[in-house]
N, C-alpha and C positions, 0 to 999 in steps of 0.2 A: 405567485408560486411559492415564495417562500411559508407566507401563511398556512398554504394551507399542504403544506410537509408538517410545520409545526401543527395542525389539527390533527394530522393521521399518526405523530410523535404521540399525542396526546390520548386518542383513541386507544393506540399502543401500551399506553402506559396503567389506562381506565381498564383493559383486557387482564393487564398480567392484573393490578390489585386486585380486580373481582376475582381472580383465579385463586390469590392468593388466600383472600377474603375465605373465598369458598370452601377451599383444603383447610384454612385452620379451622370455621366452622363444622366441618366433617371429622376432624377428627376430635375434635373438641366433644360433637353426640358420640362419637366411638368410646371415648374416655367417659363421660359421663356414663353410659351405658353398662360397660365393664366395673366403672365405682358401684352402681347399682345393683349389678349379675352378684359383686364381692360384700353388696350391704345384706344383702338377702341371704348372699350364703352363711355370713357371718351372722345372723341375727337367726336362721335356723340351729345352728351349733350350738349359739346360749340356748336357745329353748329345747335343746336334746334333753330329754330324759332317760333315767336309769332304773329299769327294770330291777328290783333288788329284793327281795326277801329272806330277812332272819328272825333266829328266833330273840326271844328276848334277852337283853345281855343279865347276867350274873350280877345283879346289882349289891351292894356290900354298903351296909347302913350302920355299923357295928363303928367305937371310938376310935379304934387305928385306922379302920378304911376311910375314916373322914379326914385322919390327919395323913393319911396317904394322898389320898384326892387332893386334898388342899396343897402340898406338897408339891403336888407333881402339876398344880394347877400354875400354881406360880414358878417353877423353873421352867415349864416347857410351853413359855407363850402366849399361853391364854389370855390372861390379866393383861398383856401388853397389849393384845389389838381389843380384848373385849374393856376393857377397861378395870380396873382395881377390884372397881365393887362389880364384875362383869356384866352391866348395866350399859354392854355396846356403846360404838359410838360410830360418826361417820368417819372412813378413813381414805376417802380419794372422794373430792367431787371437784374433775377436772373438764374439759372439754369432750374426753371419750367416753369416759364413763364414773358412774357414782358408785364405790362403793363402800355400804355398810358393815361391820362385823354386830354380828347380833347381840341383841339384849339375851342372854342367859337363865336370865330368875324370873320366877314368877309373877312380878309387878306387869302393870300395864306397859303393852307390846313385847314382854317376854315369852320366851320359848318354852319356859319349863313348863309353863300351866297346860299347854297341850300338845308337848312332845311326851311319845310313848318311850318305855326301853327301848324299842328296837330304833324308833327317829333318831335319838341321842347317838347310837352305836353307827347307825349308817353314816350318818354328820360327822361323828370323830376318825372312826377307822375307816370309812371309805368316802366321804367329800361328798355326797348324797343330801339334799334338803328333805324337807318331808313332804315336799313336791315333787321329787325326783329330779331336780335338777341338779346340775354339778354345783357344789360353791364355789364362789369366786377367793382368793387369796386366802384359804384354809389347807393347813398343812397335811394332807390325809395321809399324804406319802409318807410322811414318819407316824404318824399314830397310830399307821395302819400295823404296826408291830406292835404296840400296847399289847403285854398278855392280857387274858379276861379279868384275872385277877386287877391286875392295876384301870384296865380303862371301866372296870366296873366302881372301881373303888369311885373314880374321878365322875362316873357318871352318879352314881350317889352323894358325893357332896355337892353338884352341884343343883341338885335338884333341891336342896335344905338351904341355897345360899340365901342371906336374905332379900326379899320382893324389890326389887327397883321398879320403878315407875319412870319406862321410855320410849318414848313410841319413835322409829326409824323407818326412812323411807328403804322404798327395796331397790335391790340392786339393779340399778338402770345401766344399760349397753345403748351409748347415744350412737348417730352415726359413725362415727370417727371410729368408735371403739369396734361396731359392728363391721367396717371394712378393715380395721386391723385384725379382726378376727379371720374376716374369710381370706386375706391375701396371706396369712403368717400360722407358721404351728406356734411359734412364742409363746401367744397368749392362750393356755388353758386352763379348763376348770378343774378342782381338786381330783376330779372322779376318773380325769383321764391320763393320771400323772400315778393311780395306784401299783405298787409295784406288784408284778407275777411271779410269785413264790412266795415259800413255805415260809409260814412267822415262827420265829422260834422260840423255843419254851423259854421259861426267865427260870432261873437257875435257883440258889440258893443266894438269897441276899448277905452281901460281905466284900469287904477290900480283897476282890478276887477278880484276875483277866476274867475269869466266867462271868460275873455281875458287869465288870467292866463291857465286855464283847455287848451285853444285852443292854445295857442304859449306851453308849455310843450309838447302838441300832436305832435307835429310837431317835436319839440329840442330834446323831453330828453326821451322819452319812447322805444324809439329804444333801446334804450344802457339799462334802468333801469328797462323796464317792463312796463304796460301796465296801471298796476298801480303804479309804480315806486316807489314800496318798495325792487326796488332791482333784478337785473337778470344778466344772461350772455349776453354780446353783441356782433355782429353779430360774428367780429372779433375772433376766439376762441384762439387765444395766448394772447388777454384782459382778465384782471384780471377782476374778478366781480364787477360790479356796484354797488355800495352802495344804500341803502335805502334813497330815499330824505326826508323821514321826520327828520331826523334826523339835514337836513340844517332847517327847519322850527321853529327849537327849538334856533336857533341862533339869532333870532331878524331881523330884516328887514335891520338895518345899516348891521349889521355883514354877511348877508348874502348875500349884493350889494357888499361892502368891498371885500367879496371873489372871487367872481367873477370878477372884475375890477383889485386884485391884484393877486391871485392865491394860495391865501395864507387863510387859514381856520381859528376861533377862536382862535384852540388848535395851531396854529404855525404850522399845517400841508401844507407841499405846495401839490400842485393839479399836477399829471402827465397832463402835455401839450399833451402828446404821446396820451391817451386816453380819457383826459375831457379836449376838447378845448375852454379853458378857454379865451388865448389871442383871440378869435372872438366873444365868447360871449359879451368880454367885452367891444366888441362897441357897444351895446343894449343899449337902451333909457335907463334912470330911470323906468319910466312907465312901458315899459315891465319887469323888474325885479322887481321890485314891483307886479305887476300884476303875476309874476310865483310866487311868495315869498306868495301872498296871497293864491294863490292856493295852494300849500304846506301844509300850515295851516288848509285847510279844507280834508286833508284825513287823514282817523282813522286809 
């Protein structure tokens, strides 16, 4: 008797695991299923395309517009992901995804030899490839204010830069990336981050809040908010951006000083990782003057 309570214990027990067996395999294809539904969604979102037609930008070939370009090449970023001689390089090849920032000039695997005006202009000011896709970690949300004047200047130098010779893989969305895509808005591409509204004219260049208001537009609003008392930037493993009035309270020396050393009144140093301070601080005087006085005029 007692045996065979211990066989029907046992049967018992062979019931619940297979049940148990059975539920985590069930939902195990439900999870699978739904990672699938979210690879798929996320893997149509990269391959969106962007219907976009302009005309050709204002391109400026003349010796200030090259020392413009060149200028505004190296304070606002470029050189930093495309590299010095902007001869791209890879800048994420992780488990989710690879990505490259492009080769620039017209050596092999560069952009220049068969990007039009209008592909340059789509690519800077609105995050657009000359496939139509979004780019990936390209800042369009601030260039997208460049006036014509300047992002022509910039697209003219950089079509004279000289030839590198680099060929890069393209930008790969593996699975990981593609179901971080479809479960999260976090990650997106340049083209769906452009702002709606009017870009505003760039004034008269000079140590003036007006110049000031228009190179801020451009630099710093992305990362600090729109009125840059501070926000989250695109990036969301960035720490929040501080309020810039708070630089305006430091004096005009004190707050060229910072920027040129990286280093703040109180002894604070500046993360390079998130406030690229080393490019800023090849800016005129002028312009940092001019953003320093702007500063000063918001309440």
């Amino acid at each position: 008797m007692a045996g065979s309570v211990s066989s029907n214990q046992l049967a018992e027990k062979m019931k619940v695991l297979k049940w148990i067996f059975g539920s985590l395999a069930a939902i195990l294809i439900v999870v699978a299923a739904a990672a699938l539904v979210m690879i798929n969604k996320g893997s149509e979102k990269f391959a969106q395309t962007y219907s976009m037609q302009y005309d050709d930008a204002m391109i400026r070939t003349d010796e200030e517009a090259m020392d413009t370009g060149r200028y505004l090449v190296q304070t606002h970023g470029c050189d930093s992901c495309h590299g010095e001689n902007l001869g791209g390089r890879v800048m994420i090849d992780e488990v989710p995804f690879l990505v490259a920032a492009s080769n620039l000039t017209s050596g092999r695997g560069g952009v220049a030899s068969r990007f039009s005006d209008a592909d340059w202009l789509r690519a800077i000011r609105h995050g657009v490839g000359a496939d139509g896709r979004g780019l990936m970690i390209m800042p369009s949300e601030a260039y997208y204010f460049f006036s014509d004047e300047e992002v022509g200047a910039i697209i003219g130098y950089l079509k004279q830069v000289d030839p590198v010779d680099n060929e890069l893989p393209p930008v790969t969305m593996r699975a990981l990336g593609n179901l971080i895509l479809g479960v999260s808005d976090d990650l997106k591409t340049a083209a769906q981050m452009i702002p709606r509204e009017a870009r505003p004219e760039m004034p008269e260049k000079g140590p003036t809040a007006e110049w000031g208001f228009y190179r801020t537009t451009v630099m710093c609003r992305v990362c600090h908010g729109a009125d840059l008392k501070g926000a989250q930037p695109p990036d969301p493993n960035s720490p929040l951006a501080p309020d810039l009035r708070v630089a305006a309270g430091w004096g005009l020396d004190s707050f060229v000083s910072a920027i040129r050393t990286g280093e703040t009144p109180s002894g604070r140093l500046l993360d390079g990782q998130f406030m690229p301070w080393d490019e800023f601080k090849k800016m005129t005087d002028e312009d940092l003057e001019a953003m320093f006085r702007y500063l000063e005029t918001i309440d």
